[in-house]
VEXTOR-542534 format. One record per residue (C-alpha): residue number from 0; x, y, z. Coordinates in steps of 0.02 Angstrom, whole numbers, plus 50000, padded with zeros to 5 digits. Last residue first. Example, Ala and Ser with C-alpha at 12.3 -4.5 7.8 and 13.67 -1.06 7.14 Angstrom:
<nodes>
  pos     px     py     pz
    1  50684  49947  50357
    0  50615  49775  50390
</nodes>
This chain:
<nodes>
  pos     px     py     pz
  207  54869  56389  53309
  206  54758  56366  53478
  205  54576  56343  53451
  204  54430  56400  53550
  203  54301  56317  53632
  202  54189  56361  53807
  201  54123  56235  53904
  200  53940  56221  53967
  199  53825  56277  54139
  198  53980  56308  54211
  197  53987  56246  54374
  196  53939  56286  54554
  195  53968  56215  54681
  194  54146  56312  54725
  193  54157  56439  54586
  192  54161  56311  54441
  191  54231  56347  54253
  190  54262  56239  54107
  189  54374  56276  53957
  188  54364  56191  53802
  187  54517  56147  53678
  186  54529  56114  53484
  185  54702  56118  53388
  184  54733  56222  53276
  183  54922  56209  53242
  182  54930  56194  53438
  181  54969  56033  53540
  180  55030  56063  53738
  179  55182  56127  53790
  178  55281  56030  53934
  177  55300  56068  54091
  176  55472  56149  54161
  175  55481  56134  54357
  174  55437  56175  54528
  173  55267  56150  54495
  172  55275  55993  54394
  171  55207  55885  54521
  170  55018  55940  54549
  169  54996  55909  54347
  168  54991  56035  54215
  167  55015  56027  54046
  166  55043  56211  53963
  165  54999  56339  53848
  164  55053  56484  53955
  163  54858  56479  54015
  162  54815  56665  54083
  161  54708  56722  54211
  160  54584  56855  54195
  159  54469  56956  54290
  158  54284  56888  54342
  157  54117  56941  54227
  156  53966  57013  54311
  155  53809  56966  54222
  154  53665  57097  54237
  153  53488  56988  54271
  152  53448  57035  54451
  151  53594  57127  54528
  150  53739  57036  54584
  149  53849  57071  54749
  148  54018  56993  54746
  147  54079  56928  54883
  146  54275  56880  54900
  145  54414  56763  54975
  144  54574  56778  54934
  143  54677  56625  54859
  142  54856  56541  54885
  141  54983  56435  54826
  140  54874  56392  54663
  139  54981  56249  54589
  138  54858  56111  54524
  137  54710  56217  54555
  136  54705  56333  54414
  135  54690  56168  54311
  134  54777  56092  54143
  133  54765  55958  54016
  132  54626  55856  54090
  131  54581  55745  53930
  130  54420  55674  53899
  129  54399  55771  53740
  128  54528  55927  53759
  127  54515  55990  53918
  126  54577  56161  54014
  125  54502  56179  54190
  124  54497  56342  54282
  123  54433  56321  54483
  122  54384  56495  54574
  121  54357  56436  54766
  120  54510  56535  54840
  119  54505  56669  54692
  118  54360  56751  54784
  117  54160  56727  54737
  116  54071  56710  54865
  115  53884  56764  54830
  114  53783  56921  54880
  113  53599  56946  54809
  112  53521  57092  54734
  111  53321  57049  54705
  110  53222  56968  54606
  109  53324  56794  54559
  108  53380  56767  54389
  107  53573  56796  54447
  106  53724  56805  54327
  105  53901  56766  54344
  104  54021  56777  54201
  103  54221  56664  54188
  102  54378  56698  54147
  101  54530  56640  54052
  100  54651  56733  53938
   99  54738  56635  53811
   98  54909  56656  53768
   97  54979  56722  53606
   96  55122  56653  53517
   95  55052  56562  53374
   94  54895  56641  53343
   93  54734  56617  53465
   92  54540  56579  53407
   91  54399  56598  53487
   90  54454  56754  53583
   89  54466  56833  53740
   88  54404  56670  53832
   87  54225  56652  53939
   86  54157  56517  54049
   85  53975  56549  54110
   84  53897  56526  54280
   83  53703  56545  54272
   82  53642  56554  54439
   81  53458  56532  54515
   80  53487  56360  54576
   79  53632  56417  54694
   78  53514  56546  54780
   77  53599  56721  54814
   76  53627  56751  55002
   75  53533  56913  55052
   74  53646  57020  55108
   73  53644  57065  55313
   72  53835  57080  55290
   71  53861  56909  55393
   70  53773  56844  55273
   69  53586  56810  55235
   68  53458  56661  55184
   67  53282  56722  55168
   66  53141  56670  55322
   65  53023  56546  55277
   64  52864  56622  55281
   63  52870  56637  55053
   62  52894  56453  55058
   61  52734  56429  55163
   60  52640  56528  55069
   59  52691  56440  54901
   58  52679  56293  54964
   57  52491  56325  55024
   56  52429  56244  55168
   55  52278  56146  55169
   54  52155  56133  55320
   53  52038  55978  55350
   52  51838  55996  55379
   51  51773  55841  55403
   50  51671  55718  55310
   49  51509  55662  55300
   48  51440  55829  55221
   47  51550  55834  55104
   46  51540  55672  55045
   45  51360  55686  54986
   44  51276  55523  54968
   43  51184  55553  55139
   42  51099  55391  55200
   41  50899  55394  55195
   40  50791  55447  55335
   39  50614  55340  55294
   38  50507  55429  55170
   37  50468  55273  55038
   36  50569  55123  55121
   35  50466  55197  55283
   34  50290  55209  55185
   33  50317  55034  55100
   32  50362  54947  55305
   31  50201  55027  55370
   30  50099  54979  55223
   29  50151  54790  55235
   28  50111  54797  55431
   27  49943  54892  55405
   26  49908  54729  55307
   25  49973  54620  55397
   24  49855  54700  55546
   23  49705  54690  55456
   22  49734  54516  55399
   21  49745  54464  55585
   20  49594  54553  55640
   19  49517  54472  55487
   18  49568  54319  55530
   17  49501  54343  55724
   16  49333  54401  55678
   15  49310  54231  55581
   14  49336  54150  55726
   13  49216  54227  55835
   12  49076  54225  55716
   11  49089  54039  55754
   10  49120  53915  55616
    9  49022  53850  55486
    8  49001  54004  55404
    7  48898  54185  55382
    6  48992  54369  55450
    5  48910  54509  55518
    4  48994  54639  55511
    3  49076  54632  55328
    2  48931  54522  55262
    1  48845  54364  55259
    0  48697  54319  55178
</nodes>
């Protein structure tokens, strides 16, 4: 009978030693490859802990780091974006006769007092009526002072007055008699800019 030790067959016991040596070793092979799929090292999934540590910087931070605009004052400069420019007239409405009076309010939304240039030299007045230019400051202004104004945050300051005699203007008629524009209720709007910056809208009245 043959058994585990001492095997029974045509061949040598020699031989059949062999195969099972060689059996024996598959098999260990075949367990040795299932117990290192099973508990081998296995790739992290995490990506955090692949990748490396990179700093962010905050744009709020680094706005707040960057020094403030000033003049030559020491005032902080106010920020163009956080004006409101507004065109203003005496009244909505003039009578025959009576001229109207043109000016314009500043206001800053920023957080603290802030200084701005605001002199007659960069003040611009513009009279329309649809597409039409009928008169500007500009046309024959011989001469403007500079000026700063300082706002506070939120409290409008409002400019003095000009006055419109009614008038087409061009760069030519300086010297000379222009002629009177349309009343009997007529519509007009008046724009305002202080160098950059422009009225946010225009501002209607009628002239009778």
């Amino acid at each position: 009978m043959s058994t585990f030790r001492n095997p029974v067959g045509p061949q040598s016991s020699s031989v059949y030693w062999r195969r099972r040596l060689i059996v024996g070793l598959g098999l260990l092979a075949v367990i040795a490859i299932i117990l290192l799929i099973v508990f081998g090292p296995k790739a992290s999934s995490d990506p955090a802990s692949t990748s490396t540590t990179t700093s962010t910087t905050d744009p709020s931070a680094a706005e707040s780091s960057t020094p403030a605009a000033t003049d030559a004052s020491g005032s902080l400069v106010c920020d163009p974006a956080k004006l409101t420019l507004e065109a203003i007239t005496d009244e909505s409405s003039y009578a025959e006769g009576q001229n109207p009076q043109l000016s314009f309010s500043i206001k800053s939304t920023m957080t603290e007092p802030c200084a701005i240039e605001a002199g007659s030299d960069i003040q611009e007045f513009v009279v329309t009526s649809g597409s039409d230019e009928i008169w500007n400051s500009k046309h024959c202004q011989t001469e403007g002072e500079p000026g700063t104004v300082v706002l506070q945050p939120g409290v409008p300051v409002q400019s003095s007055s000009i006055e419109w005699d009614r008038t087409r203007s061009a760069t030519d008629t300086c010297e000379s008699d222009r002629p009177v524009v349309t009343a009997g209720g007529a519509s007009y709007h008046l724009e305002v800019s202080l160098g950059d910056i422009a009225s946010d809208s225009t501002k209607q009245f009628l002239l009778n």
